[in-house]
Structures are given as C-alpha cells and as structure tokens.
VOBA-1610 file (N, C-alpha, C; in pm, whole numbers, padded with zeros to 5 digits, always signed):
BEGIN
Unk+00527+01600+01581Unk+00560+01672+01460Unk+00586+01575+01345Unk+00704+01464+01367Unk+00712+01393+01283Unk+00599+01289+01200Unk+00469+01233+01295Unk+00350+01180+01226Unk+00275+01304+01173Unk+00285+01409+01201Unk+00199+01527+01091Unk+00265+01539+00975Unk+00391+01517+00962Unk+00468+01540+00832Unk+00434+01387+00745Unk+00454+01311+00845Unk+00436+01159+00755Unk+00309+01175+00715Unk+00173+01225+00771Unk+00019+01235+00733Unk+00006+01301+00586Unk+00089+01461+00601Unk+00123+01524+00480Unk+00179+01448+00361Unk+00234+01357+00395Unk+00352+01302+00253Unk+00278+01177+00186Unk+00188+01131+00311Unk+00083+00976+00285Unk+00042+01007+00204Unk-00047+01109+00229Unk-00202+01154+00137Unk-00302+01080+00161Unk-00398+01003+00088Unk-00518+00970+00087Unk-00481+00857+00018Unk-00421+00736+00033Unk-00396+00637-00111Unk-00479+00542-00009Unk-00557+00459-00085Unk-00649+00330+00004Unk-00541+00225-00039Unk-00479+00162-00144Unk-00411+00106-00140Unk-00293+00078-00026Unk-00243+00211-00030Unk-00140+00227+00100Unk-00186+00173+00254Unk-00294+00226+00295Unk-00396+00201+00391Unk-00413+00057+00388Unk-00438-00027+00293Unk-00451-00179+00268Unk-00324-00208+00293Unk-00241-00214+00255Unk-00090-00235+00301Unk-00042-00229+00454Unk-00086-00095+00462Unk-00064-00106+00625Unk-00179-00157+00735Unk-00246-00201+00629Unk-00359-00286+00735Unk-00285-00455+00756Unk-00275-00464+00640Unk-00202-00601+00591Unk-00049-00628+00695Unk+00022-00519+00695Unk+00110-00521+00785Unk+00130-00532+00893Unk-00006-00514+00956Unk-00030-00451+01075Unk-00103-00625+01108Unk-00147-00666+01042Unk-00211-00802+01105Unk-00126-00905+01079Unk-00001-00868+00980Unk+00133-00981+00954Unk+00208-00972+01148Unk+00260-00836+01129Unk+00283-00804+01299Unk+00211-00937+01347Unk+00092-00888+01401Unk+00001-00944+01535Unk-00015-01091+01516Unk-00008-01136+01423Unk-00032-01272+01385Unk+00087-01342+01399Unk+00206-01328+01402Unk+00371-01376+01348Unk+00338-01426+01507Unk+00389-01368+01602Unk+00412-01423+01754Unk+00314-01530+01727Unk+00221-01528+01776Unk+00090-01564+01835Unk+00098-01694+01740Unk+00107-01722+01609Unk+00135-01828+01574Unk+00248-01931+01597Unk+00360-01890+01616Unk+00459-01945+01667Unk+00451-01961+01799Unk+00430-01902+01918Unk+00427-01925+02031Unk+00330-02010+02038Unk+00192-02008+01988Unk+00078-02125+01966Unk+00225-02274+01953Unk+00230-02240+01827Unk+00284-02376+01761Unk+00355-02459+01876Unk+00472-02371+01964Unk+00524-02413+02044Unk+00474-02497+02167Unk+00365-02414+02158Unk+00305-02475+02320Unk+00191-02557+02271Unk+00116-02606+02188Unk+00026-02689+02086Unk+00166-02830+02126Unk+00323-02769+02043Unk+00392-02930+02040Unk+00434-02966+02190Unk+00426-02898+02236Unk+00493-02909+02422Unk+00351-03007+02486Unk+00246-02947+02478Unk+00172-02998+02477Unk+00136-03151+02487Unk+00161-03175+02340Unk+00164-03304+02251Unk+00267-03388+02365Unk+00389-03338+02373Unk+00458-03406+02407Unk+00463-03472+02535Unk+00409-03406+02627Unk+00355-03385+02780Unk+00271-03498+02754Unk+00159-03513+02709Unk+00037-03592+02635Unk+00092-03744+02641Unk+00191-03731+02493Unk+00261-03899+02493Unk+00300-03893+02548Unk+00385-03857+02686Unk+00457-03906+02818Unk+00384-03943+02887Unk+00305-03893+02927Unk+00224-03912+03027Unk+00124-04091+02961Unk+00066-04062+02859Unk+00021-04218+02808Unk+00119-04339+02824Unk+00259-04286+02794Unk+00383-04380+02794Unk+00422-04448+02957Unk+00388-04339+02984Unk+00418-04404+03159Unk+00314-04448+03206Unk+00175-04392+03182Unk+00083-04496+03242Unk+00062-04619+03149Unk+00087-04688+03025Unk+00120-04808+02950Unk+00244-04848+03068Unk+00325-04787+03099Unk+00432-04906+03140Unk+00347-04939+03282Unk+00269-04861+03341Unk+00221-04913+03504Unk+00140-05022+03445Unk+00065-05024+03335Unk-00099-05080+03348Unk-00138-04994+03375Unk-00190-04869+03312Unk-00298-04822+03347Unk-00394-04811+03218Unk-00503-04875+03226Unk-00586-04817+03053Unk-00629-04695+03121Unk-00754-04623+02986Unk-00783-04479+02978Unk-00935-04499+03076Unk-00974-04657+03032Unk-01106-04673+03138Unk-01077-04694+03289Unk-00950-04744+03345Unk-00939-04678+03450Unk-00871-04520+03529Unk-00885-04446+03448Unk-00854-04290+03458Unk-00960-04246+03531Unk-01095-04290+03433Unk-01204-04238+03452Unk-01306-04236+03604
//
C-alpha cells in the first residue's frame, strides 16, 4: 500500500528518477570501494613482508622462480 501511495505522490519527474539512480549507485559503490581499499592495503602489506623476510634469508626474486 505504502509504495502505491509513494508512486502517486512521485509522479513522472526524470530528474527525480536521475537522483534516485544516482543514489542508488552512491549505495552500491560506498562498500565495495572501501572494502576494496582495505584488502588492496592488506594486501600490499602481506607483499612487503613477505619481500622483507625473504631479503633477510637471501632470497632474490630469480630464485623464486
């Protein structure tokens, strides 16, 4: 009942519609960038540890391979 009344009160505005498109991809995008960001620097960090400890053994990157 209550989204038939909100449909009634909207109307037809494309502007409005742009707005809530706009809103609607601010939503979906907010997490997903931050949780990225997080695990992108965790990442990173995992990365230089792991180089840091194989520098202290001797290990170069040509013997990884």
């Amino acid at each position: 009942m209550i989204p038939a009344l909100l449909a009634l009160l909207h109307g037809d505005d494309p502007k409005m519609d742009l707005l809530y498109f706009w809103a609607a991809v601010l939503l979906a995008l907010t997490p997903v960038l931050i949780f990225g960001t997080i695990g992108v620097l965790v990442l990173k960090k995992i990365w230089k540890e792991r180089r840091e400890a194989d520098a202290e053994r001797g290990i170069r990157n040509a013997e990884l391979q």
